[in-house]
N, C-alpha and C positions, 0 to 999 in steps of 0.2 A: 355422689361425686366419685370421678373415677380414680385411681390409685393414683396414675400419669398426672392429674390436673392436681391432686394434694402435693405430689413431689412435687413441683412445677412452682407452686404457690411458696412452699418450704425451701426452694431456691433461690426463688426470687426476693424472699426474707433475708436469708445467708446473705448474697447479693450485695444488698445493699447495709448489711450491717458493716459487710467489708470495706465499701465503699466512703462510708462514715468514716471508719478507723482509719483511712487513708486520705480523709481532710477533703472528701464530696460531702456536698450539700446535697442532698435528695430536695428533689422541685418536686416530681411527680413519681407516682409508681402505677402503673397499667394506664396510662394515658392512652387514649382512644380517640379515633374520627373513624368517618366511612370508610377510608382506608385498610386501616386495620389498627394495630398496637404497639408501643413503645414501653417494652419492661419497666427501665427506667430512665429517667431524664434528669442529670444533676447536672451540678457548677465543681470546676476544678480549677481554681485561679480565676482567669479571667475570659474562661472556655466552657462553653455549656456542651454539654457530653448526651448522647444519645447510646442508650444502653439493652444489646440484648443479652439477655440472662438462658443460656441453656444447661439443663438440670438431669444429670442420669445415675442413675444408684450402681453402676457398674460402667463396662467400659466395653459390656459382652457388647454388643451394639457398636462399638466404634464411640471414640470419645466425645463429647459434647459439643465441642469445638466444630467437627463435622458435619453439623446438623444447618450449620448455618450457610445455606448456599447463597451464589451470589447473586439469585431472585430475592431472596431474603435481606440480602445486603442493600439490594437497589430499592425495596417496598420501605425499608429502613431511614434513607436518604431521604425517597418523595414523601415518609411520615415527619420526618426532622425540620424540612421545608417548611409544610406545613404548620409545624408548632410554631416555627419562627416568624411564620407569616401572623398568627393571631398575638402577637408579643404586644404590648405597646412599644417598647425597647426593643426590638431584636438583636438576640448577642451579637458580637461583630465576629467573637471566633466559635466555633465550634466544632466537634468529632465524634466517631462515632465509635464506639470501644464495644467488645463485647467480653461477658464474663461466666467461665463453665463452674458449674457446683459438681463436684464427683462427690458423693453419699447418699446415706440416707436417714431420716432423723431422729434423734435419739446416737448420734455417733459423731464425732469430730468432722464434719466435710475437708474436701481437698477443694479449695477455688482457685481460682487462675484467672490471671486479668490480662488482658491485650489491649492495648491503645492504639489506635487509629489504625481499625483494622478497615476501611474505606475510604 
């Protein structure tokens, strides 16, 4: 396994630990269809939340946050649909937030969360 897919994995851990301590409910983590992937997908109040998780041990590259273009934004949206279509309940509200991990493990990460960044 490559270096990039262990950080990656170890972020999206950090992620949603944050996420917890900030009163999300984790529903799913690496939720998949043909489409493609959804990091993670929780509840915040009465809003279910579509979550990309980007993970870089520096910032030589350009910060995490950057990573997310808005092909990835729109692949994001047609994946959130989609979950909400297989729901029995589909949420009435929902957003999509994304969340950068700056570290690496074995060391305090810096995370950063954006709300309705779409």
């Amino acid at each position: 396994m490559a270096y990039k897919d262990d950080l990656g994995r170890w972020g999206e851990s950090v992620a949603a630990e944050f996420l917890q301590e900030k009163n999300y409910s984790i529903l799913h983590q690496n939720w998949r269809n043909n489409m493609g992937e959804i990091d993670i997908i929780a509840v915040s109040g009465e809003t279910t939340v579509f979550i990309e998780v980007k993970t870089r041990s520096s910032t030589r590259f350009g910060h995490p946050f950057e990573a997310i273009t808005t092909e990835k934004l729109a692949r994001l949206r047609r994946l959130g649909w989609a979950w909400c279509r297989l729901q029995e309940t589909p949420p009435v509200k929902i957003r999509i937030d994304a969340v950068a991990v700056l570290g690496v493990p074995g060391r305090v990460p810096r995370v950063e969360h954006l709300r309705g960044v779409f």
